[in-house]
N, C-alpha and C positions, 0 to 999 in steps of 0.2 A: 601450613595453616591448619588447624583445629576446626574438625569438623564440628558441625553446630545442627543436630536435629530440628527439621522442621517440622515450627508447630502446627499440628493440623486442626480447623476449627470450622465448627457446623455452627451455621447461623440460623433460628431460629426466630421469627419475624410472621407480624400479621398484613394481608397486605391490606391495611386500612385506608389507602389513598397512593395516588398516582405521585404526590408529593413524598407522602413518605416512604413509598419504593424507591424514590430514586434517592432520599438520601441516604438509605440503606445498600444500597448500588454503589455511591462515593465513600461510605465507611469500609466496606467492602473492597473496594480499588485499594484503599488507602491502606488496609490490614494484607491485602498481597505485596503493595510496596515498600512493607518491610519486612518483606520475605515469609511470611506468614499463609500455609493452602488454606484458602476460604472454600467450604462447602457450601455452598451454597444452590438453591432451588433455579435461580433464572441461568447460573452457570450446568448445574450439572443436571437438571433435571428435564428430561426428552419427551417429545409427543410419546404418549403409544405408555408410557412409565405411570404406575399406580405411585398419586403423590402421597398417598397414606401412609401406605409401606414403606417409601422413602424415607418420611423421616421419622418413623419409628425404626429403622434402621442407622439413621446416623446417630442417632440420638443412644442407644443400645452398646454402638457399634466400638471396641475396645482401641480400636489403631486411632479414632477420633479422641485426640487427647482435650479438647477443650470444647465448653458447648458455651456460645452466647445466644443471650436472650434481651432482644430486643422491647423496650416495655415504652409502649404509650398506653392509653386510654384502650383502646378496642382488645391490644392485646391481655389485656389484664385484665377486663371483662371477659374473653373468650376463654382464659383458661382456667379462672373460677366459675365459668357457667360450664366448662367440659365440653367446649362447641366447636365444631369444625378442628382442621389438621391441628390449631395451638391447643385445642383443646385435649387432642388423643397426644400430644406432645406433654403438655402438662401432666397425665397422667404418671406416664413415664419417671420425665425430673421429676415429679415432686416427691416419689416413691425413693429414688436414688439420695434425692436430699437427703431424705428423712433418715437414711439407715445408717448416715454418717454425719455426723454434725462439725465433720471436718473436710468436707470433701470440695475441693477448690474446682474442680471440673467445671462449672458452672456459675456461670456471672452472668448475674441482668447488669442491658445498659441502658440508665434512665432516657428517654427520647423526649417526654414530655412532663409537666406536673398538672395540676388541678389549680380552680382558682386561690384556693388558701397555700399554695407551693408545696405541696404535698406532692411525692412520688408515684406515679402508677407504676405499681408493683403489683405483681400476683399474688394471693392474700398465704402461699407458701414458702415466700419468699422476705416477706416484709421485716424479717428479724434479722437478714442476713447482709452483707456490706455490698452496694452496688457501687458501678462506675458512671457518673452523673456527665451527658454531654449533652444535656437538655441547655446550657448556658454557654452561649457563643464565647463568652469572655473567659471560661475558664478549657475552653475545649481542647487547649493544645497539651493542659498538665495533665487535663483526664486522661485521653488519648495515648499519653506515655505510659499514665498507670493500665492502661490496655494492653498495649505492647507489653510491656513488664508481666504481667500477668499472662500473657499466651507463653513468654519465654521463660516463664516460673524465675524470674529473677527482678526482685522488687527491688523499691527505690532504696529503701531502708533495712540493712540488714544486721542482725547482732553481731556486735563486735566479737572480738576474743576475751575472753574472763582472764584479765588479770592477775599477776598476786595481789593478797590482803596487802594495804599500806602495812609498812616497817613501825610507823608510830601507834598502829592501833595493839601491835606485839609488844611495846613496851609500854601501854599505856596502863597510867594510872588510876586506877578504880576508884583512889579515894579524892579524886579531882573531881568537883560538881561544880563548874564554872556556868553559871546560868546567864547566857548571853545572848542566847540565838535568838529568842521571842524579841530582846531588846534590840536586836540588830534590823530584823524582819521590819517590825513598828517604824524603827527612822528610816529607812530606804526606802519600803512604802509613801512614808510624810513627806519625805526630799522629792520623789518620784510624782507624785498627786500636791505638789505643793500646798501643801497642811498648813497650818496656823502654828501648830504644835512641831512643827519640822526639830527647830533647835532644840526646842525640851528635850525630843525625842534622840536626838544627837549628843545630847548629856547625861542623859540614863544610860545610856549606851555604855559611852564612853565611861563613867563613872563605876557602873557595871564589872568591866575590864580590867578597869584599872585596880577595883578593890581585890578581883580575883586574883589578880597576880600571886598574893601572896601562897595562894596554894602550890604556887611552885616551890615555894623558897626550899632550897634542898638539906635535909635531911639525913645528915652522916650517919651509914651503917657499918659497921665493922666486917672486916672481909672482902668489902664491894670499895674498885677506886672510885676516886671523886670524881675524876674526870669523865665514868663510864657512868655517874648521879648525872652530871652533869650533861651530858647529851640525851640521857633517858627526860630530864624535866624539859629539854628545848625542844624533843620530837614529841612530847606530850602538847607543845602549845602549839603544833602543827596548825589543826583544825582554827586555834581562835584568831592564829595569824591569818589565817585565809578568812575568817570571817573578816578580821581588820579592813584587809585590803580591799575586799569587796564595796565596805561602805564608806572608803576611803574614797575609791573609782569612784562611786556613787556622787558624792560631794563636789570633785574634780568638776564632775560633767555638769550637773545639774544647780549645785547649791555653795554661791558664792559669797557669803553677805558678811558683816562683821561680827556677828554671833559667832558663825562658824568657824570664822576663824578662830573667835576665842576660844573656843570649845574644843577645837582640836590642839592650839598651842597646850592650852590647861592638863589637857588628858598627855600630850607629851611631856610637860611640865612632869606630871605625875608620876612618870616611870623613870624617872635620875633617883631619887632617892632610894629605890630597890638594890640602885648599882652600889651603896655602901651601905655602911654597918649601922641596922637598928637599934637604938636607944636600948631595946633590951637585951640587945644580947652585949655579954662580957669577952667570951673569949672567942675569938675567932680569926680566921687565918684571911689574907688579901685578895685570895681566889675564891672563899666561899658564894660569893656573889657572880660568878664569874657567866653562870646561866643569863640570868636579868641583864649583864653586860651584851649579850649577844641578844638578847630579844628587844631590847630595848634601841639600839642599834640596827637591827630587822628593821624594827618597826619605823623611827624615822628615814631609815634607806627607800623604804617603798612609800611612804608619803612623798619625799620629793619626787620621785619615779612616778607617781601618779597626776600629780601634778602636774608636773614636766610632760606626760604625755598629753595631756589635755590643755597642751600650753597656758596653763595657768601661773606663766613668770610672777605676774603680778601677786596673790595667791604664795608661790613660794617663797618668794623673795620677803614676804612679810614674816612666814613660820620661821627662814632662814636669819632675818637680822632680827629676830627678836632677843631677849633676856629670858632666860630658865631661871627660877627662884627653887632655890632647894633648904627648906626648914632647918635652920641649926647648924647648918653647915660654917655663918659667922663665928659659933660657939669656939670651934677649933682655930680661928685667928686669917680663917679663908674666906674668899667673895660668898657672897649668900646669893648670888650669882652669876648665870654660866652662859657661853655663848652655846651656840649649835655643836662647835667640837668636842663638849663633853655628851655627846651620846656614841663616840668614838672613842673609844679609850680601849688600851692592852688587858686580853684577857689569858693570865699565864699557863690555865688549863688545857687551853690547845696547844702551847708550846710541847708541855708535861706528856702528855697525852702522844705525839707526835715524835715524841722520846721512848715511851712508852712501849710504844707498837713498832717503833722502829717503822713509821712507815715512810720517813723519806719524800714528805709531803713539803712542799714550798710553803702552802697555809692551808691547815686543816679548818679554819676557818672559812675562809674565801671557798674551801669544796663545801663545806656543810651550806653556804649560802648557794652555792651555784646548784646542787642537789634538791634544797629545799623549793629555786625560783621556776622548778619544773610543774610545780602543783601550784602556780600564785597567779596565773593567768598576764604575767609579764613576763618579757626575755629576759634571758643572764645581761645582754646588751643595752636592756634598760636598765637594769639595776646598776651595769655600767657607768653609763650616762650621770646616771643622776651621782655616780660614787664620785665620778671624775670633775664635773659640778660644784659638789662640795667641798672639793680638794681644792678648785682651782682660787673659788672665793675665800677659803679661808688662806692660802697663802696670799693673794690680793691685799685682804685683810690686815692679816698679821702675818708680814713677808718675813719680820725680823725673827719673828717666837722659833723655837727649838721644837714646840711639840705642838705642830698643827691635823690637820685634819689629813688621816693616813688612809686612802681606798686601798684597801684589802682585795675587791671586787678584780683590780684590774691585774692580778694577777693572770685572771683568762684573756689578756689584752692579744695574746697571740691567735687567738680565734678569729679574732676581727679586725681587718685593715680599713686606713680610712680615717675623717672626721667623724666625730660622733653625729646621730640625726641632726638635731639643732643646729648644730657649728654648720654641718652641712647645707642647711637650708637658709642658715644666716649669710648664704653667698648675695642672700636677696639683701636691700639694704632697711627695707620694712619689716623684716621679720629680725634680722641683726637689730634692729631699734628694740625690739619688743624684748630680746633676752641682756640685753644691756644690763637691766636692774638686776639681775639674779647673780652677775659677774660683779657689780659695781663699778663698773664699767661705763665712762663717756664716753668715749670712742676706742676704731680700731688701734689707731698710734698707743693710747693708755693700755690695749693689752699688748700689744707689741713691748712694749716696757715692761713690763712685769714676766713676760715670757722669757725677754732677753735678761733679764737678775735672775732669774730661777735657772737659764742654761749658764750662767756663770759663776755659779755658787752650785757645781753639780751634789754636793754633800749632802743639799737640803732638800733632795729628792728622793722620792722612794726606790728603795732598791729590796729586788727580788735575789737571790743567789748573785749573778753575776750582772745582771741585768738592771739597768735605770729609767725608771720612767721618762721618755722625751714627750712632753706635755704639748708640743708646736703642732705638731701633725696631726695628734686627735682635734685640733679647733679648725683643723684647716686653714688655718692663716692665713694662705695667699690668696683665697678666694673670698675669703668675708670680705663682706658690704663692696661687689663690686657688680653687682647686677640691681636693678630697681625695686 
């Protein structure tokens, strides 16, 4: 066992009343019974012993690691008037105080206030941080921060420093995405339900969405695309956390139809990044292939959000909506999209994964499991909601060739199990409540669609060797059989 110094501590007290000796007696009891030598005058001091000397001797004394200072009214009177033993005591500390303005050896503990709540403190003392156990209701946290302080080992201690984040070494200087005051303003509005909430939520968002374009990357000779192309998505680091924040925000707090609109519109917003501007001429199919993976981010952690705040309802609405993308009819295609175009192949990381020879399953799926360290959600949420999406869009459109592919579960080997939901859907009220996000009337109807998908094994995702079995993440055999 590890030996542990004991702290030794001279108690310092006026005896202004028969009352407050003795609760200065149980504070005392109480700082021995956690191992703690209290000095103390009714313990150590003997007929026939000069009490003056004494405690200008503890007080002086250098093996005495800690002095407390007991503060009501009388004694805080006595040792600005310089009266009696507090008063030749005062002397003392208030000389030690002063020659160090960092010197921890000495702690007043408030015992009493004044009728305005004000501390009696020794007028030497009044600048410095005491320990308040004048309030029965908080006495048990103060008490700790006492002990912590005789053991020189506080509640709160600095962490380890870090490295710099990786995206602030590639970041780009000539990025001035002004967002954060707009972000600050609606989470505030959402939080203190403002009148202004939703404005506030579309400035926002609008905000974001115009800056995207700062990304759009820009071919330099010498430099590969693929190495532009991670340098623009660790630049949006920062705004994707911004996103997410008042994304959660909304999840929790702000449900209405506005909001809804407002966030469909601002996702609305970012499909057209994923293809080729009006002005530009020449360009190759990967140019875009950044805004492919931010855009894709960003809806993976909205339903992620949602879904954690069980807001089914809420997703399931962003989920069957309609994307309109401007002009997109011009080329002879829908001028609208379901949810699985913000999933689409981006061949960058293929390239990339070629490149480096790094023998990666999906350099994708790592740059998201990397990135969901800093987003204040699991890799297993972002899971969740991948596998969500997958499930509904083959539901969907069981028959299509190119549905909605979670990249995500590649980390599927991490985690055994139903996912949360599925798992909690063993109840048959909370199975009710995720029905809509699956399209889903009952268990039997997914039982169906689970049994077409295990029997057409082709039209599932496969990793190297490996095929996603979709049965056992919903837990099947235990949905909706508890109440």
């Amino acid at each position: 066992m590890q030996n542990v110094e004991i702290p030794k501590i001279f108690i310092s007290y006026s005896w202004s009343s028969p009352d407050h000796e003795a609760w200065v007696i149980e504070l005392a009891e109480e700082m021995s019974a956690a191992g703690i030598h209290v000095i103390f005058d009714k313990w150590d001091l003997r007929e026939g012993q000069e009490s003056t000397a004494f405690m200008e001797q503890m007080v002086s004394d250098p093996t005495v690691t800690k002095v407390l200072l007991i503060c009501d009214k009388v004694y805080a009177e006595k040792a600005d008037g310089r009266r009696g033993g507090v008063g030749t005591e005062a002397q003392i500390i208030s000389s030690k105080i002063y020659q160090s303005a960092s010197n921890t050896k000495f702690v007043a503990v408030v015992r009493e206030r004044d009728d305005e709540g004000k501390a009696h403190l020794p007028t030497y003392y009044t600048s410095r941080i005491y320990i308040d156990l004048s309030d029965s209701a908080n006495y048990a946290s103060e008490f700790d921060r006492l002990i912590r302080w005789a053991y020189d080992q506080p509640l709160h201690v600095r962490p380890p420093i870090g490295k710099k984040p990786a995206y602030l070494e590639r970041e780009n200087k000539s990025i001035t995405l002004v967002t954060s005051a707009e972000q600050r303003r609606a989470i505030e509005a959402i939080k203190a339900d403002r009148t202004y909430a939703d404005p506030a939520i579309e400035d926002y968002f609008t905000a974001l969405s115009r800056g995207l374009e700062q990304f759009r990357i820009k071919k330099e000779g010498g430099t590969y695309f693929d190495d532009l192309m991670v340098d623009s998505i660790e630049n949006f680091l920062p705004f994707r956390n911004e996103f997410i924040v008042l994304v959660s925000t909304i999840a929790r707090y702000r449900d209405t139809i506005e909001t809804r609109r407002n966030l469909h519109r601002f996702l609305e917003s970012l499909l057209p990044y994923m293809e080729r501007p009006s002005t530009v001429s020449q360009w190759s199919d990967s140019d875009f292939d950044n805004f492919r993976f931010i855009a894709h981010e960003l809806f993976l952690y909205t339903i992620a959000a949602l879904i954690k705040s069980e807001k089914f309802d809420f997703a399931n609405d962003i989920i069957s909506a309609t994307y309109y993308i401007p002009g997109k009819s011009d080329y002879g295609r829908n001028s609208t999209v379901g949810f699985n175009a913000f999933m689409t192949y981006a061949e960058s990381f293929e390239t990339r994964n070629n490149r480096l020879d790094a023998k990666r399953t999906s350099l994708r799926a790592d740059m998201l499991e990397q990135r969901s360290h800093s987003s204040g959600f699991s890799m297993q949420d972002l899971m969740q909601a991948d596998f969500t999406l997958f499930l509904r869009d083959k539901i969907e459109r069981a028959n299509e060739s190119f549905t909605w592919f979670p990249v995500t579960l590649v980390y599927l080997n991490r985690f055994s199990g139903a996912f949360e939901i599925f798992a909690r859907s063993r109840s048959s009220r909370y199975f009710e409540k995720i029905k809509p996000i699956l399209k889903i009337a009952s268990k039997q109807q997914l039982h169906e669609y689970l049994s077409f998908l295990e029997s057409d094994k082709g039209s599932l995702p496969r990793w190297n060797y490996n095929t996603l079995v979709p049965r056992p993440l919903t837990g099947y055999e235990l949905l909706d059989t508890a109440p």
